[in-house]
Residue, then its C-alpha position, 0 to 999 in steps of 0.5 A: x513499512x507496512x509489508x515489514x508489519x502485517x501480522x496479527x497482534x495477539x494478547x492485551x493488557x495486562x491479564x486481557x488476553x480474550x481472542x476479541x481483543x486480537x488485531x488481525x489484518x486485512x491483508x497478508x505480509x504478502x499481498x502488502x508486498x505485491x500492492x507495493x509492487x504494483x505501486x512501484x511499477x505505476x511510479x516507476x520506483x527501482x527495485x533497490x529503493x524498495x528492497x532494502x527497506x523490506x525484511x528479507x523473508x520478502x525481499x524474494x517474493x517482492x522481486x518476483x511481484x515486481x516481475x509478474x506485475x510488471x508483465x500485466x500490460x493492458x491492467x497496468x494500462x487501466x490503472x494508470x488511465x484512472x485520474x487523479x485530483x492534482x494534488x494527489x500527484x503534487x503531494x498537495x492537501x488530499x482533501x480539495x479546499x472548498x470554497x467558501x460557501x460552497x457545498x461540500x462534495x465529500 
């Protein structure tokens, strides 16, 4: 989804339409794209789940970010030795639960 809708939102409301009120973001369709290859190499998420959710202007780049991404052995392997709260992984609460009285950590 957010591949599909990287793109700077020009205009405004109404007749507001100075280059300040623009929306630009950080990253290019592409880059978005290849963070998401690069996630579904980490997870293990087939190609075809992903493709066809994608617009087909980066269907192409996206198998070749998968490709390229997937052949970048000792960085994938730097990347999946970082760890991660549990919960992350369980689709738990991303914030840790406190306890009571205790100070918190964020």
């Amino acid at each position: 989804m957010l591949a599909n809708t990287v793109t700077p939102h020009r205009g405004g409301y109404g007749s507001c339409r100075s280059p300040a009120m623009e929306r630009v973001g950080n990253l290019a369709e592409r880059e978005v794209a290849y963070a998401l290859a690069i996630f579904c190499v980490l997870k293990e998420v087939s190609e075809k789940k992903v493709t066809r959710h994608l617009k087909k202007t980066l269907k192409g780049f996206f198998k070749k970010a998968l490709k390229d991404a997937g052949g970048r052995e000792m960085m994938l392997a730097d990347l999946k030795a970082i760890e991660a709260p549990l919960h992350f992984n369980k689709h738990e609460g991303a914030i840790p639960v406190e306890e009571a009285g205790a100070p918190s950590t964020l």
